[in-house]
Structure formats: C-alpha cells, structure tokens
C-alpha positions as CSV (number, residue, x, y, z in Angstrom):
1,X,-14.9,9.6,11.2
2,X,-16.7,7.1,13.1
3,X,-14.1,5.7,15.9
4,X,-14.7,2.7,17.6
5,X,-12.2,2.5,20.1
6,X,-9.8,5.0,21.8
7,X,-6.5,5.3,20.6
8,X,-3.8,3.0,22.5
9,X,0.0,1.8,22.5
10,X,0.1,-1.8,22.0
11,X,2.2,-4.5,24.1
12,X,6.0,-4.9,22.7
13,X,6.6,-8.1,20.3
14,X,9.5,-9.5,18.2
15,X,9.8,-7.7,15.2
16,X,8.9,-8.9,12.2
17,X,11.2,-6.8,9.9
18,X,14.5,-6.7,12.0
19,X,16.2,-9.1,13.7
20,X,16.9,-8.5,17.9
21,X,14.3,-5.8,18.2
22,X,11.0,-5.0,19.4
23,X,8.2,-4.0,17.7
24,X,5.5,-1.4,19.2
25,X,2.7,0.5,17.8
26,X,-0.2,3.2,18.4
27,X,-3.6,2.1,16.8
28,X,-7.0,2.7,17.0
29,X,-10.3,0.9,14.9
30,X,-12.6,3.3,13.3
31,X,-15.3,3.8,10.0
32,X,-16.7,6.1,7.8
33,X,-13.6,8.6,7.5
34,X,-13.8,11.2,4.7
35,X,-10.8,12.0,2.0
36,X,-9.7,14.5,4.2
37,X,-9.4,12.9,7.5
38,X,-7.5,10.3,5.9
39,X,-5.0,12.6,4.2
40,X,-4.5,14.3,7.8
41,X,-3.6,10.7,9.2
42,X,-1.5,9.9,6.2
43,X,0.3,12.8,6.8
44,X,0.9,12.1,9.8
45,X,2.6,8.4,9.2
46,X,-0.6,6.6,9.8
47,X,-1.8,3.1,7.5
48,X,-4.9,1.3,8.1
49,X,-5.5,-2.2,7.5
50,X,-9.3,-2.8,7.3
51,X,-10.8,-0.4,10.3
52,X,-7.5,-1.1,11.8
53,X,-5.4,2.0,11.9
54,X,-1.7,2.1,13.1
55,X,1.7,3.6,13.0
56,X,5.0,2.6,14.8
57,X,6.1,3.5,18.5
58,X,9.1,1.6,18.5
59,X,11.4,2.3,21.7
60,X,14.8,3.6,20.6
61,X,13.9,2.9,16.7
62,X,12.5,5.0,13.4
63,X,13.2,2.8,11.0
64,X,10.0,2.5,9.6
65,X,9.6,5.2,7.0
66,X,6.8,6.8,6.1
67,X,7.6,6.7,2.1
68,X,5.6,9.1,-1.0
69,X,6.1,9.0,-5.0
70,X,5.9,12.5,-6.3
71,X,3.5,11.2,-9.3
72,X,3.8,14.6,-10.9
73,X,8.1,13.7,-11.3
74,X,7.9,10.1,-11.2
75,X,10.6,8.9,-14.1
76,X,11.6,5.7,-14.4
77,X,14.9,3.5,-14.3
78,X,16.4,1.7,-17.2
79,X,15.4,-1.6,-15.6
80,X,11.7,0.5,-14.2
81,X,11.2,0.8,-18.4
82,X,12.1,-2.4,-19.5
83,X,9.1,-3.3,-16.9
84,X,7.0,-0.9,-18.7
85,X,7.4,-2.1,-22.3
86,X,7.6,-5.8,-21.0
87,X,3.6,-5.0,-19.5
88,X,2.1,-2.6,-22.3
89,X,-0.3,-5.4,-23.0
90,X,-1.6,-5.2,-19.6
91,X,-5.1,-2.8,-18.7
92,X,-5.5,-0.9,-15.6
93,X,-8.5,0.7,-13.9
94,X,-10.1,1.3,-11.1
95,X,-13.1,0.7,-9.9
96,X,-14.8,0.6,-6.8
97,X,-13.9,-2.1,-4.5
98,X,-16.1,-5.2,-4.8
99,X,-16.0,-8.9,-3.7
100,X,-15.8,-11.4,-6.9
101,X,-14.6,-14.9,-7.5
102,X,-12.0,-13.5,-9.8
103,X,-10.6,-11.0,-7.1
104,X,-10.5,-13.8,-4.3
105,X,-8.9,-16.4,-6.7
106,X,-5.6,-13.8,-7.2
107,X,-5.4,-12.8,-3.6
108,X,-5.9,-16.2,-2.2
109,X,-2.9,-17.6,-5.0
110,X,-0.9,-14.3,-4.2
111,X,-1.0,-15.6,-0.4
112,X,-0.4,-19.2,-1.1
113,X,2.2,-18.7,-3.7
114,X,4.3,-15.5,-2.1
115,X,4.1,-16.3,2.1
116,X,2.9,-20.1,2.1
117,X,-0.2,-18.9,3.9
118,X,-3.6,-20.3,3.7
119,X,-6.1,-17.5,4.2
120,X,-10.4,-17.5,4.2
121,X,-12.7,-15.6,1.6
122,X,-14.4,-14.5,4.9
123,X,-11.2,-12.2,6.4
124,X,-10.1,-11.3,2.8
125,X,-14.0,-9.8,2.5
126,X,-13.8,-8.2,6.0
127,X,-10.3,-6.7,5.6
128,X,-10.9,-5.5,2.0
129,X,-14.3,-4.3,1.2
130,X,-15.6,-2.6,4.4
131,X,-15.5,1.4,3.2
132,X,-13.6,2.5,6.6
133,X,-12.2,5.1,4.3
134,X,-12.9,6.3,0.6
135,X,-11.0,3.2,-1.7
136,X,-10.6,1.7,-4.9
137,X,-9.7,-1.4,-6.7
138,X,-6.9,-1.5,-9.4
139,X,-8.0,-4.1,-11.5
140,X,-4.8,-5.5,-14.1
141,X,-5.7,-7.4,-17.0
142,X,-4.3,-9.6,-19.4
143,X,-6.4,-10.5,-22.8
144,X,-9.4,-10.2,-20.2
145,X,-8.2,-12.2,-17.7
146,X,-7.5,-10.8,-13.7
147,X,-3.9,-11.2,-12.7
148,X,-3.2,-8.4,-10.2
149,X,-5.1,-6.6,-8.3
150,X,-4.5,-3.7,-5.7
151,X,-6.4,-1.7,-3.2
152,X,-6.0,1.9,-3.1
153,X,-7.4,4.6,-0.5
154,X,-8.3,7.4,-1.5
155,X,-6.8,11.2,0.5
156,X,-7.5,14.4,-0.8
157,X,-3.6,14.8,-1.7
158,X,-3.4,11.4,-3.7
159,X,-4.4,7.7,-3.1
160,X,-2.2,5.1,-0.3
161,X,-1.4,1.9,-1.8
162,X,-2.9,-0.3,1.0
163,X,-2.4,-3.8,-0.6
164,X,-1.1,-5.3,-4.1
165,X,-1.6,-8.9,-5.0
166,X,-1.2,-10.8,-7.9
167,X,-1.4,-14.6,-9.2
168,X,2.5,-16.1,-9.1
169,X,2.2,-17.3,-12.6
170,X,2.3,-13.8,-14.0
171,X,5.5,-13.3,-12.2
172,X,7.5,-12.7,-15.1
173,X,5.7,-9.0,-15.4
174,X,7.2,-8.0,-12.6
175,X,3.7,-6.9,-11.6
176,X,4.6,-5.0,-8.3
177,X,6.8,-2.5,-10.2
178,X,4.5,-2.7,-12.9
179,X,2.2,-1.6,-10.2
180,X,3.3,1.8,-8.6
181,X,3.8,3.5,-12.0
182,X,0.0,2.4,-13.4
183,X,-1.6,3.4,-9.8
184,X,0.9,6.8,-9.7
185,X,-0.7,7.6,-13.2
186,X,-4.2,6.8,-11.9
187,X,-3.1,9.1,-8.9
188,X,-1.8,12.0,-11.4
189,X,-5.3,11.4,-13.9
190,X,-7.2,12.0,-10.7
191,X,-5.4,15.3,-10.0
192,X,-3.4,14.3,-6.8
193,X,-0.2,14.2,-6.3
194,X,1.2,11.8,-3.6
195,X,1.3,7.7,-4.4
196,X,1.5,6.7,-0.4
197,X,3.8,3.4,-0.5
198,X,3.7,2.9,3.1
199,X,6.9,2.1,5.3
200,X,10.4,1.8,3.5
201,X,12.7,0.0,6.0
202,X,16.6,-0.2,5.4
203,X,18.1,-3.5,5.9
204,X,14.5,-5.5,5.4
205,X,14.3,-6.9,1.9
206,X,10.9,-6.9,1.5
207,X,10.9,-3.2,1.9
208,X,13.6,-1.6,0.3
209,X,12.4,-1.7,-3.1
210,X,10.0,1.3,-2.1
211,X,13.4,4.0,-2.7
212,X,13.8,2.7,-5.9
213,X,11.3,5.1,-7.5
214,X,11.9,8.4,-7.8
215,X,11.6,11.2,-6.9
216,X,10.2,10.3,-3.4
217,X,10.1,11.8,0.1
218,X,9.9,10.7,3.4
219,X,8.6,11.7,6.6
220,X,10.6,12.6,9.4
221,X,9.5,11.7,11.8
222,X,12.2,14.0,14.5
223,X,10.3,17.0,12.8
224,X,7.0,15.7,11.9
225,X,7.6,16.9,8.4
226,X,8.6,15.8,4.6
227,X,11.7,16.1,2.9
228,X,12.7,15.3,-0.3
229,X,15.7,12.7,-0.3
C-alpha cells in the first residue's frame, strides 16, 4: 500500500441517508494496495471510492452495515428467479477495467437517468480506472450491445461491488438484481467466497434491497466481528 495521507475523522454533515442526523467518517487516500490489504480493510468495514478510502464514525449511530453474500449459499427468491429467467439472454464477464466510449455512455445515462446528475468523462476516468486496489469490470451484454456495467475490487476472500451502472432503458431487466447473482457467480468461479455489497441501512430505501439476498452476514461492528443473520 502506498498511502498518501494519514488517516483522519472528517467534519460532521447532514446525512444523506437519514433524516435529523449527522453524518461522520474516518478516511484516508492511498494506491497500489495488494488483494490482501484490501481484504484486511474490508473486513474491517472499510469501502474505497477511487484512492478515497472510508468507513462511518457516526456519533451515537451504527446504522450503516457492513453487508456480505455468502456466494457459496446464495439461493434466490421467487421474484430473485423470475429476474434470472427474465435476463438469460444477457452475457457477463469480466475484464480488466478500461476507459471506452461504450462504458462512459452507460455510466453517464445511469447518472442522468437515475439521480438527475450531470457528471464529466474526466472524474468518471479518475474515480474508475486508477488501480488503487486490484479491480475488474463486469461487462453486461445484450445481442452485443453494453447496457450495464459494474466495477468490482478484488480481496483475497472475494470481490467488493464498488459501483453498478446501467443505461435506464434496460430497466425492465431489473439489472441491479440481475447484477449481484452474475458478479456472486464470478466471485464463486474465481474461488472466493464473499460478494462485499457495501452498507445496508434500515429505514433508507435505496439501501435496503442489499438483505434481500441470502444467506448474508453482517458486521458488527460492537464486536468487530461477522455474524450470520
């Protein structure tokens, strides 16, 4: 690992997943970690956005949850499967991460189409494709064409789904449940074990999908340690 700055607590701000509460974290920027430094943070509760690395400090508040699909167990729901047959047609593989027209054209729709936000080729290049940590690219296609795409770090117990976006006008796939059972079997085909989801939060909507697959476990974070739930 190559660290850039010293670990520190940021400044308190509103936050942006529950209402009336503040929102702290510890981060720190760094580069060139190897599959097993990343797995240690993981472990630990850490994500990393680009060389950003971070994980919540709230004051009074755990209710971001560290959240892991067992891909070895992973069965899905009636309504999981009906997603499954629905996107058979659909081909998955990873590769290794690389800019493309194609790959900015999804991501910049994806942010248009899903938050109303207007984002540059330049930051979407910086934040993906900088190799702070070992990664890949899930590429999803559809007679050839690219209409999802995720980014996936790589830990020497599994991979961390660090971002999934897809163009709004394949919606109807339910491409982000479509997504964490083709990236858990990439996980399991690769001999790991974990599919990292990131933080499931009870009471935020855009979160609480993330128990829906199962089995999972989650980190507590009173202990420091995983249970099953």
């Amino acid at each position: 690992m190559k660290l850039l700055t010293e670990p520190a607590t940021a400044a308190p701000v509103d936050c942006p997943y529950l209402p009336d509460r503040a929102f702290v974290q510890d981060y720190f920027f760094a580069t060139e970690l190897d599959e097993h430094e990343f797995g240690i943070l993981l472990e630990n509760g850490w994500r990393r956005f680009g060389q950003f690395f971070f994980r919540p400090r709230c004051p009074g508040c755990r209710s971001c949850i560290p959240l892991r699909i067992d891909t070895d167990k992973l069965q899905p729901t009636r309504s999981q499967r009906r997603v499954l047959a629905k996107g058979k047609e659909i081909q998955v593989r990873a590769v290794p991460p690389r800019p493309s027209n194609e790959a900015w054209r999804v991501y910049r729709n994806h942010s248009k189409g899903q938050f109303g936000r207007d984002v540059t080729r330049e930051i979407f290049e910086s934040t993906f494709f900088d190799h702070a940590v070992p990664a890949y690219q899930s590429e999803y296609r559809l007679d050839g064409r690219l209409i999802a795409l995720g980014f996936l770090d790589i830990a020497e117990s599994g991979y961390s789904s660090a971002y999934f976006a897809f163009d709004p006008e394949w919606a109807k796939f339910s491409p982000g449940v479509l997504s964490v059972f083709r990236e858990s079997d990439l996980v399991h085909q690769a001999g790991g074990r974990w599919y990292y989801l990131g933080y499931w939060i009870s009471g935020c909507s855009s979160m609480e999908y993330k128990s829906r697959f199962s089995p999972h476990q989650i980190l507590d974070w009173t202990i420091g340690q995983w249970r099953d739930t």
